[in-house]
C-alpha positions in Angstrom: 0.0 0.0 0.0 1.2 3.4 -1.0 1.3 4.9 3.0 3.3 2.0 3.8 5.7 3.1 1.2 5.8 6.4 2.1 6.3 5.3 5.7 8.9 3.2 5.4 10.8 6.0 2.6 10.6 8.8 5.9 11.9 6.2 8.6 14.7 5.2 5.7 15.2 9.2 5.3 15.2 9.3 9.2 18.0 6.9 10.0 20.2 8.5 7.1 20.0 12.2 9.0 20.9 10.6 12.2 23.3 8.8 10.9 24.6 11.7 9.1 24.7 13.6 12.2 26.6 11.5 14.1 29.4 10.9 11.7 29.5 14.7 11.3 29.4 15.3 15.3 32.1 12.3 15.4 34.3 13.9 12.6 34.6 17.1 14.6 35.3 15.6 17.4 37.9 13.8 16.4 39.5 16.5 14.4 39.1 19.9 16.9 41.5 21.7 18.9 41.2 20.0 22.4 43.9 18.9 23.8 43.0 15.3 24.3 43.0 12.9 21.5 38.8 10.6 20.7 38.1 7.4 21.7 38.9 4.2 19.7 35.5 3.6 19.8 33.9 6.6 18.0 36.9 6.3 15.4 35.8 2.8 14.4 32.5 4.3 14.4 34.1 6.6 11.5 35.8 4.0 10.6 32.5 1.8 9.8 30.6 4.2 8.3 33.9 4.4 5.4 32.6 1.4 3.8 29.5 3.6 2.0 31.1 5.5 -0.8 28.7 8.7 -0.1 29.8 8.6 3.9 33.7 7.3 2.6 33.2 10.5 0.2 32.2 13.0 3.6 34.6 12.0 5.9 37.5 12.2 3.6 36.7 15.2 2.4 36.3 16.7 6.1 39.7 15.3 6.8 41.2 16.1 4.0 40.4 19.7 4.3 41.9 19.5 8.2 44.9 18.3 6.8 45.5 20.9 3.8 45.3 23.8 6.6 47.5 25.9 7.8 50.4 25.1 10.1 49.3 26.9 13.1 46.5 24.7 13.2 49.1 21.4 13.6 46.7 19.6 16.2 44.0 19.2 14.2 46.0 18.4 11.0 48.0 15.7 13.3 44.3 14.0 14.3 43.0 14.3 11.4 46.1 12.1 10.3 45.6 9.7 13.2 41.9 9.3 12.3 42.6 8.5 9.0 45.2 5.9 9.9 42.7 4.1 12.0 
C-alpha cells in the first residue's frame, strides 16, 4: 500500500539524517582543537561508516580539508592524520 511506502521512505530518510549527524558530530570531534585525543570507539564508528562511498566520500573530504590547513592549526591536522590511519 502506498502509505506504507511512504512510511517506510521517511523512517529510511530518518535513519540516514541521524546517521549523518553522528558521523558529522564524530568527525569534529575527532578533528578539533582540544587537547586530548577521541576514543577508539567513535573512530571505528568513523571507521564503519567508510565502507558507503557517499559517507567514505564526507569523511574524507572533512579530513582532508583539516589536513591541507595551515600550520598553526598542527593539532588538528596531526588528528586528522591519526583518524585517518585508523
Amino acid at each position: 500500500n502506498m502509505l506504507d511506502s511512504i512510511v517506510k521512505a521517511a523512517s529510511g530518510l530518518k535513519e540516514k539524517v541521524a546517521t549523518k549527524s553522528e558521523v558529522s558530530k564524530i568527525l569534529n570531534e575527532a578533528t578539533n582543537n582540544d587537547n586530548w585525543n577521541i576514543s577508539n570507539s567513535k573512530l571505528q564508528v568513523l571507521a564503519d561508516h567508510t565502507y558507503d562511498w557517499n559517507e567514505y566520500n564526507t569523511i574524507m573530504k572533512h579530513l582532508w580539508g583539516k589536513i591541507s590547513s595551515k600550520p598553526k592549526n598542527w593539532r588538528q591536522i596531526f588528528k586528522a592524520l591519526h583518524a585517518m590511519e585508523y
